[in-house]
Structures are given as structure tokens and as C-alpha cells.
C-alpha positions in Angstrom: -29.0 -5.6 -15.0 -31.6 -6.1 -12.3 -31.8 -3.0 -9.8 -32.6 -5.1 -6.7 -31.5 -3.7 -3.1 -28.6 -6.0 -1.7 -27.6 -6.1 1.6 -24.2 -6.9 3.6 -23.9 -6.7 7.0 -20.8 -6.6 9.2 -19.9 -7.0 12.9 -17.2 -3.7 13.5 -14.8 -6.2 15.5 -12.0 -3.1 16.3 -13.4 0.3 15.5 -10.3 2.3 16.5 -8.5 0.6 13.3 -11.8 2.1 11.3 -11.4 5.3 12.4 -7.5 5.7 11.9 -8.2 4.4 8.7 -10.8 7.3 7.4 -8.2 9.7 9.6 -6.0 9.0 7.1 -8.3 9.7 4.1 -9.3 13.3 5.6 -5.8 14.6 5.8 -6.4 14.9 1.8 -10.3 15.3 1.3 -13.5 15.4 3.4 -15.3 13.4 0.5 -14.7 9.9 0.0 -15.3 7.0 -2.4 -14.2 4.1 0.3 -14.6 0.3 -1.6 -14.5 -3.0 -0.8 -13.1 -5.6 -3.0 -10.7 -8.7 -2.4 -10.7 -8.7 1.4 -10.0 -5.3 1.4 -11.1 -1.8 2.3 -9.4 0.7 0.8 -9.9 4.3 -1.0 -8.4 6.7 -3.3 -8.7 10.6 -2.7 -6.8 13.2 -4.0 -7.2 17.7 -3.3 -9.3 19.7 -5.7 -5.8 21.2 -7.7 -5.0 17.3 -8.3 -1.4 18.0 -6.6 -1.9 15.3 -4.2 -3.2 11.8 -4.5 -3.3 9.1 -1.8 -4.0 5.7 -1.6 -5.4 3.8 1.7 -5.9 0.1 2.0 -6.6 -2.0 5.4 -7.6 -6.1 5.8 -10.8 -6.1 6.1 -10.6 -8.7 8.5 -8.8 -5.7 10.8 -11.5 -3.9 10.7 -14.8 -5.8 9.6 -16.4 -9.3 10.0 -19.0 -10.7 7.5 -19.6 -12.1 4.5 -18.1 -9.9 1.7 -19.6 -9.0 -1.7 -19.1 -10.9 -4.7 -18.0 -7.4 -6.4 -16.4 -4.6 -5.7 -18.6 -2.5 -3.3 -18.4 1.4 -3.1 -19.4 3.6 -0.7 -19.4 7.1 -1.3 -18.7 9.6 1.9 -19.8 13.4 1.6 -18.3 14.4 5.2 -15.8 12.0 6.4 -15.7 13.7 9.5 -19.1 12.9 10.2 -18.3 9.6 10.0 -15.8 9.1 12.3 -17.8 11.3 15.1 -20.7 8.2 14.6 -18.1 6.4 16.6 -18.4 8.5 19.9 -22.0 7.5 20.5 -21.4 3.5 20.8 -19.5 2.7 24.0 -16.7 0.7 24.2 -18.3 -2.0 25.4 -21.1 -2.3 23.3 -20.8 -4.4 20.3 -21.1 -2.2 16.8 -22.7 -3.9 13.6 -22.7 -2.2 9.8 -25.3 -2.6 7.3 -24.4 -1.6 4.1 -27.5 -1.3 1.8 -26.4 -1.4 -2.4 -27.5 -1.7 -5.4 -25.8 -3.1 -8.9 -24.4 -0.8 -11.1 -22.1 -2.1 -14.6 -20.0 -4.5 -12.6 -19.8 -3.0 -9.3 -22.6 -2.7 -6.6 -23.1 1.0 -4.7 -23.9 1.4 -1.5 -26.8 3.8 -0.8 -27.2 3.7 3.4 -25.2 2.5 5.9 -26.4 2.2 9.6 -24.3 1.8 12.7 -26.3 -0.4 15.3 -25.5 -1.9 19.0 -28.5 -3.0 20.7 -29.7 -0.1 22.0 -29.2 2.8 19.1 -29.6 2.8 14.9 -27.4 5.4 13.0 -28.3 6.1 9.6 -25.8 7.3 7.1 -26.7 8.1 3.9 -24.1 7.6 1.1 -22.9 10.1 -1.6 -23.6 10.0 -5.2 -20.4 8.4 -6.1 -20.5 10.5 -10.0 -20.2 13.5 -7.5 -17.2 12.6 -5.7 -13.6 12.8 -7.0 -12.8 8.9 -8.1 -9.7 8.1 -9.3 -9.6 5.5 -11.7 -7.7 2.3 -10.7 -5.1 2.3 -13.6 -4.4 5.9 -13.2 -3.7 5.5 -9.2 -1.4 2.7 -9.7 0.9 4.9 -12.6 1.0 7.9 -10.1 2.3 5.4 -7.1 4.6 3.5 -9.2 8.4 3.9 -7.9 9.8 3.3 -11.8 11.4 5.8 -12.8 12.2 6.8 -9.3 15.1 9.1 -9.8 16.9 8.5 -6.4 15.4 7.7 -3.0 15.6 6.9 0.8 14.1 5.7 4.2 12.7 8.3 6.4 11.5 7.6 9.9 8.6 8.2 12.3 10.3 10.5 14.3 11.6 12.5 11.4 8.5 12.9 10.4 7.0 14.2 13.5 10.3 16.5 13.9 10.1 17.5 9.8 6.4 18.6 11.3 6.7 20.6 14.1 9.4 22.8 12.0 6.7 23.4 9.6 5.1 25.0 12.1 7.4 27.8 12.7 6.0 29.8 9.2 2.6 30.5 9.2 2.0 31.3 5.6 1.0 27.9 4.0 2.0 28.5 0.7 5.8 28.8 1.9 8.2 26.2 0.1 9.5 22.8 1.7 13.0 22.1 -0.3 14.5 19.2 -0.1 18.5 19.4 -1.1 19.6 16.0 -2.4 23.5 15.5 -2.0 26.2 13.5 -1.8 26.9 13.3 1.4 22.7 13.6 3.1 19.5 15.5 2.4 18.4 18.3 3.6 14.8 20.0 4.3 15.2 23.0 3.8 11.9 25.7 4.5 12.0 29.4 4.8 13.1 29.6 8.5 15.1 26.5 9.3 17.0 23.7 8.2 17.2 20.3 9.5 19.9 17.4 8.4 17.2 14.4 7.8 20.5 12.1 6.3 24.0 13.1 7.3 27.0 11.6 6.2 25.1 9.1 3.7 24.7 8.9 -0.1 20.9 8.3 -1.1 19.6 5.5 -3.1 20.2 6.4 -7.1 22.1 9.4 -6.0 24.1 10.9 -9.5 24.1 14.6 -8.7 23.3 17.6 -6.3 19.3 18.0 -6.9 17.2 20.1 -5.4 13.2 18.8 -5.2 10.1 21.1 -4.0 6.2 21.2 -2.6 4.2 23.6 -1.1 4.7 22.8 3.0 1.0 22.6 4.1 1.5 19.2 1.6 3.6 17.6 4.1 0.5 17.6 6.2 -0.7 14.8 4.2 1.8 12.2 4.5 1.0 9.7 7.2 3.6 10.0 9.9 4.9 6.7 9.7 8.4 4.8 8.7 8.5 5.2 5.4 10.3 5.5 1.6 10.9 8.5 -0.4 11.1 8.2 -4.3 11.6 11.6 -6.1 10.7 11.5 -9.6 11.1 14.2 -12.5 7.2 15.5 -11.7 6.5 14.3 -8.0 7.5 13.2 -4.7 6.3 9.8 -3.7 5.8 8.4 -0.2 5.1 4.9 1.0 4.5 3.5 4.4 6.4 0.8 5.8 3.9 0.3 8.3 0.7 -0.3 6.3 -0.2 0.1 2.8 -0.5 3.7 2.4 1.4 5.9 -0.1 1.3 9.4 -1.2 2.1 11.3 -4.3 2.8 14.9 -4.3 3.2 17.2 -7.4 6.5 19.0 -7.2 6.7 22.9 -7.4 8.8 24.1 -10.6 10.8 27.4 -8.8 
């Protein structure tokens, strides 16, 4: 397959949905594979242990404007960080183009330079060596975010969420548990210096018997704060958004 440079460029029509995007991604991991395929941007990343893996996808039309490649487009991201600070030096009222510069490789193309533009400044960004990043094959990501086999489950809200978080902040040792008591009338969370009702008076989805499910706390980090559902399986807790297409799976600690 010919090697030839292809380029795609891209009017940034709402960068504050970019960045929220890629805030999402760093919760879990500074490097990341981001792609483009279907009218989509999206990206898999998961932490160094393999504990954790999330999934990210936005419209591309949310985000981006352009024509779109024919194939799947990846984009590899040493420092996401350094990403998102690109941002700060475009004002709001300028208008921000991408260029993505790629090459074909088996079926896909991969990017290798991207630059941020407005009339008066060029950013260059050059991509990472996707081989060197931690890509998680497609079939694999949707087996861990599957909700079969989902042994019982709930709704949790934003504003548990945010309160779930702040509680976490009373320990400081990170590797402190973060229980959650399954019963038949609510669930509890349960870490080493509180406990807080998050279902009272309520049988969970799937409920059979008084269970008791657990990850490491600083995990919780990860999980986007939004409205979401819970599905505890015999290996992992899984976590998907309501609000956006964003789930989270989350090894579970055997105690």
C-alpha cells in the first residue's frame, strides 16, 4: 500500500467540547490513541495495572467541521495535557482550524502532525508512535463494557457523585478501600472513615442477596461525574453515562 502523506483539515467550531472531551481521557492516562471513524471521535485508554479501562466517544460534528476520512484515522497523544494547554493560546474569538497530516497503514491511516492555526499563530503537534501507546483492541473494549452478565444494578446521580467525591477526600492514603454494600433495602458506600446511604429504602435492579463489591478509592476518580448506571459483575464494576457516551470499567478488589 502506497505511503503517500494525506491530509484532513478541520474548522474547531466549539473547542470547550474538545477539551472536556480529552479531560475525560486524562482522568485515566496521559497518553492517548484518539481516532476518528463513522462521524465520530472517540478513544480507548486504560492505567498501566489494566484495572481500569474507559471508553470516550463525541459527534464529530460537536466538536469538528470537515470533510472526514474514508478510514478510520488515529492519532496518537504522548501528553494529553499538552494538548489541551494548545487551547489557551487562541482567543475566544479567533477562529481555530486542525490539520491533521497521515499516512496509510493496513486499513487505517495514522496521523503524524497536527497543527492548531487562527490567522495569526501555527501550533505544531507532533503525534505519538501509536505501537508505543496502550491501544485497546476494539473487540476486547466492547466485552469489558458489556452490561451481560450484569449481576444487579442501579442509577446513580450527578450529585451523588460529586458528594461520593468529596467523602473520598477525607482519607489520604489512596490505596484505602471504597465498599459498596448491596442490600435489600439500598446500597451503601462504605470507605474507611464514613458511610453514606447512596439508595435508601429501595431494592436494586437484579437484587438476589446481601453482596458486598470493592475497588481501590483513588479509582473512583475516574468515573466521569455525570448521571449514570452502575452494573456490578463477578470481576468488575461498570459505569455508563447517561449524559454522553462514556463508560468505565473497574476491576474489583478480592478482600
Amino acid at each position: 500500500m502506497s505511503k503517500k502523506q494525506q491530509n484532513w483539515n478541520f474548522r474547531i467550531t466549539n473547542p470547550g467540547n474538545f477539551i472536556s472531551f480529552l479531560k475525560k481521557l486524562k482522568l485515566v492516562d496521559k497518553s492517548v490513541p484518539l481516532e476518528i471513524e463513522g462521524g465520530n471521535l472517540f478513544a480507548k485508554v486504560r492505567t498501566p495495572d489494566k484495572s481500569v479501562i474507559k471508553y470516550v466517544s463525541v459527534d464529530i460534528n460537536d466538536i469538528l467541521e470537515g470533510d472526514l476520512p474514508p478510514n478510520r484515522l488515529k492519532i496518537g497523544i504522548l501528553e494529553i495535557n499538552k494538548l489541551i494547554d494548545v487551547f489557551k493560546y487562541f482567543g475566544p474569538e479567533e477562529e481555530l482550524n486542525l490539520s491533521v497530516d497521515s499516512q496509510p497503514y493496513d486499513s487505517d491511516l495514522i496521523a503524524t502532525g497536527l497543527k492548531f492555526s487562527s490567522n495569526t499563530l501555527n501550533i505544531f503537534v507532533k503525534c505519538a508512535d501509536i505501537s508505543l501507546l496502550a491501544y485497546i483492541d476494539d473487540n476486547i473494549q466492547r466485552q469489558i463494557h458489556s452490561t451481560d452478565g450484569s449481576e444487579v444494578n442501579f442509577e446513580i446521580s450527578k450529585e451523588s457523585f460529586q458528594k461520593v467525591s468529596s467523602l473520598t477526600g477525607i482519607e489520604s492514603n489512596s490505596e484505602e478501600l471504597l465498599n459498596f454494600d448491596i442490600e435489600e433495602d439500598g446500597v451503601t458506600i462504605r470507605g474507611n472513615s464514613f458511610q453514606y446511604h447512596l439508595i435508601k429504602g429501595k431494592k436494586p435492579n437484579g437484587f438476589n442477596d446481601s453482596s458486598v463489591y470493592t475497588i481501590y478509592k483513588n479509582q473512583f476518580s475516574y468515573i466521569d461525574q455525570e448521571n449514570s448506571e452502575i452494573h456490578f459483575h463477578d470481576n468488575r464494576i461498570l459505569v455508563k453515562s447517561t449524559e454522553s457516551d462514556s463508560m468505565i470499567a473497574i476491576g474489583l478488589v478480592e478482600v
